[in-house]
C-alpha positions in Angstrom: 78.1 115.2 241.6 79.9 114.2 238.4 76.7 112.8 236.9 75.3 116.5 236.7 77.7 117.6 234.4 76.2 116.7 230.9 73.0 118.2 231.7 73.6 121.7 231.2 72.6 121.9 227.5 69.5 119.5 228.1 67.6 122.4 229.3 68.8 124.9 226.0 67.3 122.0 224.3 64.3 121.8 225.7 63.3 125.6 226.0 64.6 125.4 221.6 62.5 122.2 221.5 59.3 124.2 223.2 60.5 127.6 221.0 60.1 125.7 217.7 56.8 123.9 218.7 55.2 127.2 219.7 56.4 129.0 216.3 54.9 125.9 214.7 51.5 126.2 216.4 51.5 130.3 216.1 52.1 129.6 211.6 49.6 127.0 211.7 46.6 129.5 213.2 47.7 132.2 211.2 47.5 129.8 208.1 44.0 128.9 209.2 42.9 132.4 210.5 44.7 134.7 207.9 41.8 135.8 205.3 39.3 135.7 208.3 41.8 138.2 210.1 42.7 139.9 206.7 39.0 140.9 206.2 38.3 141.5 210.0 41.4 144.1 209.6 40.3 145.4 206.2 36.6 146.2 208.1 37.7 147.8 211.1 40.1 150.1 208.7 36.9 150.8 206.4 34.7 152.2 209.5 37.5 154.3 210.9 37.9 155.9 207.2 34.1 156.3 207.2 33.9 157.6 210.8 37.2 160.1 210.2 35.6 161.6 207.3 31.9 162.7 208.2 
């Protein structure tokens, strides 16, 4: 089974190569998404003020 022996850093490659294109993916929706979140956030932080307080 010499022919298996170059194959052990594919895999480290691969789960890198998969690690990097879900990091990509996770910037790119938070790019997109932020002010909607950032106001979302900012609301949800204003009604629990409201709500502590009376």
């Amino acid at each position: 089974m010499r022919f298996l022996r170059g194959e052990d850093g594919q895999g480290l490659v691969e789960y890198a190569l998969v690690l990097v294109l879900v990091a990509v993916v996770v910037i790119a929706i938070l790019a997109l998404l932020g002010p909607s979140i950032s106001q979302w956030l900012s609301n949800a932080g204003e009604w629990f003020r409201q709500a502590l307080s009376s």
